[in-house]
N, C-alpha and C positions, 0 to 999 in steps of 0.2 A: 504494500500500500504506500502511496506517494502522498504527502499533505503538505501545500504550502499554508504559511504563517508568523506571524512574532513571535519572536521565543522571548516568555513573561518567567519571573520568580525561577531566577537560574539558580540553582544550588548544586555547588559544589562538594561529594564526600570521596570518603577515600576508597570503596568500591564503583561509584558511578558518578555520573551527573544529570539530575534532575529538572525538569524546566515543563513550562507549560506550551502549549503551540496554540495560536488562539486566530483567528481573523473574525470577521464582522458580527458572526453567527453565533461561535460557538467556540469553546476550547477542549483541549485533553490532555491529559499529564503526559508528561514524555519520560524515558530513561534513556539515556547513553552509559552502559557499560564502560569502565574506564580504558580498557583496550582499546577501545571504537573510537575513544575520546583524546587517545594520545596518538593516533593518525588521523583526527583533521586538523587539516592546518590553520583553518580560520581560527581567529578566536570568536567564544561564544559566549553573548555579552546581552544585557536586556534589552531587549528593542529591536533587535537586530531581524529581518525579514529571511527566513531559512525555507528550503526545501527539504523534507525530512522523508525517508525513505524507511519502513520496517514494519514489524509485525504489531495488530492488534492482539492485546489479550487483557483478561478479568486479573486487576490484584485481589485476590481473594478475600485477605482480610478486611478491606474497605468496600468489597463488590462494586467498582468502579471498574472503568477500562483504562487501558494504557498503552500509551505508545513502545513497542520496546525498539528501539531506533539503532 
């Protein structure tokens, strides 16, 4: 799945990076794995207009969806 958007509420930890992908409509939580994270080269910063490419799935313990990027 491809989604463009703003990337809002960047957090930074020390397995991933978190962030929300939002345009006019609607938003969805995102995760970048930090693997994923330490080969792109842009930096990823709030506000910033991305193309986000990965898989949908349910975080369980919140029954929300989530990007896993």
């Amino acid at each position: 799945m491809k989604i463009k958007g703003l990337k809002r509420k960047y957090q930074s930890k020390q397995t991933a990076r978190y962030f929300t992908l939002k345009d006019n409509d609607a938003a969805i939580p995102a995760v970048m794995w930090r693997s994923k994270a330490a080969a792109y080269r842009s930096k990823l910063s709030d506000g910033k207009k991305i193309v986000a490419r990965g898989q949908v799935q349910v975080y369980k313990p919140h029954g929300r969806y989530q990007l896993i990027v």
